[in-house]
N, C-alpha and C positions, 0 to 999 in steps of 0.2 A: 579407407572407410567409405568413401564418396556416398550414393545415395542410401548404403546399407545401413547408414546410421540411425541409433531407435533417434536419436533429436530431428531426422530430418522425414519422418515419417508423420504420417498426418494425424489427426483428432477430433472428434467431433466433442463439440462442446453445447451444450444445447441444442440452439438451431445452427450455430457456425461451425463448420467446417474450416477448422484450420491446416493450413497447409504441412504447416509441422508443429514441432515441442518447444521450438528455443521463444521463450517468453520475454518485452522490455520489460523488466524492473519498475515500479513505482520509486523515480529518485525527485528528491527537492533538489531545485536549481534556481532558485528564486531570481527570474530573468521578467516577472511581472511587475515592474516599476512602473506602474500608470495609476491615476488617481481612482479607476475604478477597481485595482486589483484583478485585473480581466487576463486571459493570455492574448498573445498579439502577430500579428497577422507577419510581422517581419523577423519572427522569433521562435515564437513555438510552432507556427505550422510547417515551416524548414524544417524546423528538427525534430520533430514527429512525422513529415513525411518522409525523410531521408531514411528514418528506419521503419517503413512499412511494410519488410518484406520478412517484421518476425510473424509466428504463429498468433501472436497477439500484442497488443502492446496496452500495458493499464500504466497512466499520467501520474505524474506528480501528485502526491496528494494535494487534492483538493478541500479547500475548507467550506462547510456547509450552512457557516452566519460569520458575522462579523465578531461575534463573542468566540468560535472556533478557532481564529487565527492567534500562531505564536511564532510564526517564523516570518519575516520579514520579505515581500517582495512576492509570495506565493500568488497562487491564481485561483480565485476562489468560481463557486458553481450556487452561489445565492441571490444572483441582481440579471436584472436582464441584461446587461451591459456584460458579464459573464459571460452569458448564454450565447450571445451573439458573438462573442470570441472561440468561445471556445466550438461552433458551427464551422467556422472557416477551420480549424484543425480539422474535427471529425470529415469534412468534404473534401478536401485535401487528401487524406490518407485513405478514404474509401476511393477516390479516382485512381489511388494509387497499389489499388486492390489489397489496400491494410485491413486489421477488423482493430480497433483501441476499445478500452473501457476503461472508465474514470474512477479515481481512489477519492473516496468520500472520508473527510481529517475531520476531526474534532481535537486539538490538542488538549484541553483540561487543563490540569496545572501546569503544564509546560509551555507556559505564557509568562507574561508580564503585563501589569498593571498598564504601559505605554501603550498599549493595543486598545486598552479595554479605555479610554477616556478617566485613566486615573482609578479606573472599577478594580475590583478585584477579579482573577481568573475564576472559573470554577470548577468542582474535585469533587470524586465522592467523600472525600473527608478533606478537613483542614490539616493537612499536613503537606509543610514546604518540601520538594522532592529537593531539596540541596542541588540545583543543576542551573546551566546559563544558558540564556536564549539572546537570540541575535535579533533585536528590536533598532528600528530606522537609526539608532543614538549607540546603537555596535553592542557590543554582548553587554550582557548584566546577569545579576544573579536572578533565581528567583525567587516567589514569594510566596509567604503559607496562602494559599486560594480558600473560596469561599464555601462551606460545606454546600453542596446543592441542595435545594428540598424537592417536595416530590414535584412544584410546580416547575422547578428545573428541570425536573426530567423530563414532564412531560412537554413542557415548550423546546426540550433537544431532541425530543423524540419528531414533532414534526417536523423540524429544521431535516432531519435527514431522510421524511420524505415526503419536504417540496424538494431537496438538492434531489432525490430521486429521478422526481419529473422532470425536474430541469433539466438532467442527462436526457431523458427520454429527449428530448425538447431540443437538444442540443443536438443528438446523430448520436452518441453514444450507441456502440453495441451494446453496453451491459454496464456496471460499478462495481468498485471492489470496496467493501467498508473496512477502514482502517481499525480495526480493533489490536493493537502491536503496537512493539517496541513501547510502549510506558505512555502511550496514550488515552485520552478519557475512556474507551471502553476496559483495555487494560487496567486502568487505573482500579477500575471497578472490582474486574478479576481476581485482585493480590487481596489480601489478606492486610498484607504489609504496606496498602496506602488506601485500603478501603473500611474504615474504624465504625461503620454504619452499623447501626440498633435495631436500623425497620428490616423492610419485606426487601430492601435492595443491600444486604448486606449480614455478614455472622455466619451463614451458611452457603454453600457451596453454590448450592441454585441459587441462591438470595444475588449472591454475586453474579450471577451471567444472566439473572434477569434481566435486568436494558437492556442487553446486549438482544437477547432474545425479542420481549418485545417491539424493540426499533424494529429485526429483520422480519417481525410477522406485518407488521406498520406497513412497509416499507415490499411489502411481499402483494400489499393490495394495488399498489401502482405501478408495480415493474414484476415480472415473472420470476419468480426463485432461480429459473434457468439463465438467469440474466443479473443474477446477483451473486460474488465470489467475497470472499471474506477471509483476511487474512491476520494467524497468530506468531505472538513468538513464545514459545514456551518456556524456555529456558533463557530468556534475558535477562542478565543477574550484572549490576553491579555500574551500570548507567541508564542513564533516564529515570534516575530516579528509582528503580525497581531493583528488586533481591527476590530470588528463590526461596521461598519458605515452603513447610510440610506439605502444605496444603496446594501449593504449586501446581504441582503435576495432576494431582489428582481433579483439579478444578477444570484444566486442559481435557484430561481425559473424560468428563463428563459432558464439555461444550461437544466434543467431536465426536463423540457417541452419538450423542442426542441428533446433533447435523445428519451422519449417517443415518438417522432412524427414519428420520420425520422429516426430514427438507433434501429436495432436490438442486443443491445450487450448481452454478457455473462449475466451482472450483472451490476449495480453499486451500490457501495458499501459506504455508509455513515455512519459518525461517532455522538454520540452523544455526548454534548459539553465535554470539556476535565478539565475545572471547572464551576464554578457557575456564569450562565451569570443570572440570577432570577433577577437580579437587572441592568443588562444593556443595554441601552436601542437601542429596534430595532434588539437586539439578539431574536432567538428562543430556547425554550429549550425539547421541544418535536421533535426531528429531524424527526422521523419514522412517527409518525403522519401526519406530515407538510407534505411530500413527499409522502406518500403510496397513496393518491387521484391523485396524477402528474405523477405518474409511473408503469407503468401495467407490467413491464417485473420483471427480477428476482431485488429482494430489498433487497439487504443484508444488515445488521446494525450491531456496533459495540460500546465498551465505557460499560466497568465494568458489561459484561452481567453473570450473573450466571444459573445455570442449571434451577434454577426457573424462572425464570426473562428470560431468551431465551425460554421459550415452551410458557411461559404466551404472549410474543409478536408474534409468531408467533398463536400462538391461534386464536388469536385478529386479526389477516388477517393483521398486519399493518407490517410484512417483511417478507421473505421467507427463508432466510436464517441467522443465525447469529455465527458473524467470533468471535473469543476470542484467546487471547494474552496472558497474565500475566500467565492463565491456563494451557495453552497451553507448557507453558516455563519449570513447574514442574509436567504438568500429561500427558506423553507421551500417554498413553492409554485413554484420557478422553472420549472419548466415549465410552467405557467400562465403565468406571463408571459411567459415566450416564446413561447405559444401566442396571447394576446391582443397580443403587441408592448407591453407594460408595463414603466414603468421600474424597475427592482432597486435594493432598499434597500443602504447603506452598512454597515460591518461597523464592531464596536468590537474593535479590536484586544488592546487592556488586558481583556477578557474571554474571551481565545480558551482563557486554560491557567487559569481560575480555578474553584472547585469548584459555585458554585450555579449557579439555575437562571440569572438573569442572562446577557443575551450567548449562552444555550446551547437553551431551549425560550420563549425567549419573544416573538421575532421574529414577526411575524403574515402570517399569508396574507392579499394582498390583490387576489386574481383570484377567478375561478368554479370553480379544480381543485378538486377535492374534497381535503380532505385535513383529519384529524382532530384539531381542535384543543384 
């Protein structure tokens, strides 16, 4: 395969010029245990520089307020204390001729009251997603959140763009907004956890209103070309989320409309996350479904391997593809898929723990350059 590969050929993405297709993954590794929630200088910039030699690389999700956080230990993009963590990555990895963009989190009801000072989460509707979150006192259940009103929205709507600026602020190339996997944009999306009467809720558009709004927001302080945004369409059956009728159809209106009228970065789609084959009104070809509705960049993700990423993008059906799991134990993977080299195994029981372990100490074992 060597350089003939479509993963090892190049892209322009905006203003970046990425060297190639193979994308890091947005993974939580909640390795930010410091009182300001910040990323940190002996942690995440090792291991964000070690893989600087993908095409791109977008962070962990990031949380965008303190009421956004539901997972324990993450690194948020709201305090200046933040911002000046998360500098030394982005400087690090640009010396390291990397380009990263930042995944902007808002969890919604996939919280717990322990986060929130005893408060309630909040959700476009009061409804408990039946799911457990890992708060500093170890999993719990969760709890029915708080309906938001429209002043909610609109005080989440800014939250995501001062985190904007603060990327800007930060070195950030670009951000990707977490709208996926059963998060508050999602949340909004479903039918099946979104029970709203007003103008953000009942109908199609009603539902992808926030979503839209934040990204026009959020479109006057950072370039559309510099904003990616990522779905899962067919995630049925955790996070709280199920496929209903209106499902797909609600997908296929946001990504129309993207293609019509915004130029972003990317957006970034996941393929389903188990086996919808049998339920009904799910898709299970994501890339397929979507590469006719979206002409800009189409990045896809969901258990791609080196074969299986050159063979989709061959096939014209995405331009880029992001990978996780790989990504977690082969700092160099582009290297090895440049040499045809075999990728190490991943330690699972290390993926959410706080040292270095499992997280910077994985070795490069090709010729890429990358700084160990």
């Amino acid at each position: 395969m060597k350089d003939t590969q479509p993963l090892l050929q190049p892209i322009t993405m905006g203003d970046l010029d990425l060297p190639n297709r193979v994308v890091m993954a947005p993974m939580t590794r909640s390795r930010a245990k410091n009182k300001e929630a910040a990323a940190t200088e002996d942690l995440h910039v090792p291991y964000y520089t070690q893989r600087a030699t993908a095409g791109l690389i977008i962070t962990e999700g990031s949380q965008v307020s303190k009421r956004a956080v539901g997972y324990v230990y993450t690194a948020g993009i709201h305090s200046k204390a933040q911002v000046e963590g998360w500098k030394k990555v982005t400087k690090s990895v640009h010396d390291a001729g990397g380009r990263i963009f930042i995944q902007l989190w808002h969890v919604g009801r996939i919280s717990h009251p322990d986060f929130h000072d005893g408060e309630l989460p909040w959700a476009p509707s009061a409804i408990n997603p039946e799911a457990t979150v890992f708060t500093p006192e170890g999993e719990k259940e969760t709890v029915t959140p708080k309906e938001m009103t429209k002043e909610d929205i609109e005080t989440t709507k800014k939250e995501f763009v001062q985190a904007a600026k603060n990327a800007v602020e930060a070195g950030f190339d670009g951000v990707e907004i977490h709208s996926s996997n059963g998060y508050l944009f999602h949340q909004f999306f479903s039918s099946f956890s979104n029970k709203r009467e007003d103008t953000y809720g009942g109908s199609i558009e009603n539902q992808a209103r926030f979503f839209f709004e934040t990204l026009d927001a959020m479109a006057k302080v950072i370039p559309q070309e510099k904003i990616g945004a990522r779905f899962n369409p067919s995630l049925h059956g955790i996070f709280g989320m199920e496929v209903t009728e209106d499902t797909i159809p609600t997908f296929d209106y946001i990504i129309k409309r993207l293609n019509d009228e915004y130029s972003l970065a990317y957006i970034h789609l996941s393929e389903p996350f188990t086996d919808v084959s049998n339920v009904p009104y799910a898709v299970c070809d994501i890339a397929k479904r979507y590469r006719p509705m979206y002409k800009g960049n189409l990045m896809i993700n969901t258990g791609f391997t080196q074969s299986t990423g050159n063979k989709i993008l061959r096939d014209g059906n995405a331009d880029l593809v992001a990978y996780a799991k790989l990504y977690v134990s082969n700092p160099d993977l582009v290297g090895r898929f440049r040499e045809e080299a075999d990728t190490s195994g991943w330690d699972k029981d290390t993926f959410y723990t706080q040292g270095k372990e499992g997280y910077t100490d994985y070795k490069a074992e090709t010729r890429e350059l990358i700084p160990q």
